[in-house]
N, C-alpha and C positions, 0 to 999 in steps of 0.2 A: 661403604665404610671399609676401613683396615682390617675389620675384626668381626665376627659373629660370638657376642657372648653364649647364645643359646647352643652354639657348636660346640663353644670350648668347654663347655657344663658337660653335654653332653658327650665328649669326649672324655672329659677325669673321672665319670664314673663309669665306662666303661673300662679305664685305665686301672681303678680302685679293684676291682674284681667283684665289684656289687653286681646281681642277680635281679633286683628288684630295688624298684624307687620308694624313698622314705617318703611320708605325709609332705615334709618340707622344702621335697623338691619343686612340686606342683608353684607354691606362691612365688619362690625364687625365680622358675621359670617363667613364672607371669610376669613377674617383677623385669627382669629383663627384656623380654617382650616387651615391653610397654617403653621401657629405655632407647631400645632400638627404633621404636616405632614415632617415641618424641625425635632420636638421634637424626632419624632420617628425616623428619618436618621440619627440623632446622638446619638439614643440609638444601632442603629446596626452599624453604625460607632466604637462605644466605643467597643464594642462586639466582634469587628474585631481586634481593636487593643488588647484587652489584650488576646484574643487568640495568636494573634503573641508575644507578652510577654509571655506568659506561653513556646511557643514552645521555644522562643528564653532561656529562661532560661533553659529548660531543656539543649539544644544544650549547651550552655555556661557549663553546671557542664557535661556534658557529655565531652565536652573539657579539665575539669579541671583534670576527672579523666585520662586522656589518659597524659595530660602532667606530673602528677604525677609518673604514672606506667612509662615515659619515663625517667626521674629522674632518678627516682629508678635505671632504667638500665645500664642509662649513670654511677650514680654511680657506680654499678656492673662491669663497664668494666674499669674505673679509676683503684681501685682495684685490677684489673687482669693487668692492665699494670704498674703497680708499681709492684707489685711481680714479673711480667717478668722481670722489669728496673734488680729488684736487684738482681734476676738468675741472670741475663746475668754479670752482674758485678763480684758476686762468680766464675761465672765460667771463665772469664775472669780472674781473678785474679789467679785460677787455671791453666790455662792453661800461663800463665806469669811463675808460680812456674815451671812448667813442662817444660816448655822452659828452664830455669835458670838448673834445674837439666839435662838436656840433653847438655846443653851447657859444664856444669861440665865434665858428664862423657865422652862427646866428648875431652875434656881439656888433662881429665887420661890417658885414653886412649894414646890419642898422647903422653903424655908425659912418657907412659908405653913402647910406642915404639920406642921410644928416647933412652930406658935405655938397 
């Protein structure tokens, strides 16, 4: 802490030119005591909490990069299944052609053996 109240107590009455402590110094001093004593649990208190802030931030941009790089991915495989969509489409349409021309020469055929 910046300050000792029990110091600075005990410094004004040495300052005062007092000989001997009144009844009312005893609770004042406890009083302070006990100030000091909460002042410093809530400086290890605070202490505590922004530790767990710093961790938890890390963890947080540690999260952020992981959801990133999975983006990335999921794009990547978007991509890959739209180029398959449209293979398979081409090829599809292919083999519709290939059908159409065997249906043909199946047609001549017969109709070759008709003649």
């Amino acid at each position: 802490m910046g300050f000792d109240l029990n110091k600075m107590i005990d410094e004004a009455g040495e300052d005062s030119g007092k000989d001997s402590r009144t009844d009312t110094d005893s609770p004042i001093k406890s009083a302070v005591n006990d100030l000091d004593e909460e002042l410093r649990k809530i400086a290890e208190r605070k202490e505590e909490v922004m530790n767990q802030i710093d961790s938890l931030s890390g963890d947080l941009e540690k999260d952020r990069e992981l959801e990133n790089e999975l983006q990335s991915k999921l794009n990547h495989l978007l991509e890959e299944e739209s180029k398959l969509h449209s293979k398979r489409r081409d090829l599809q349409m292919e083999l519709d052609d290939l059908s159409d021309k065997a249906s043909k020469i199946s047609r001549l055929k017969s109709e070759m053996t008709d003649i």
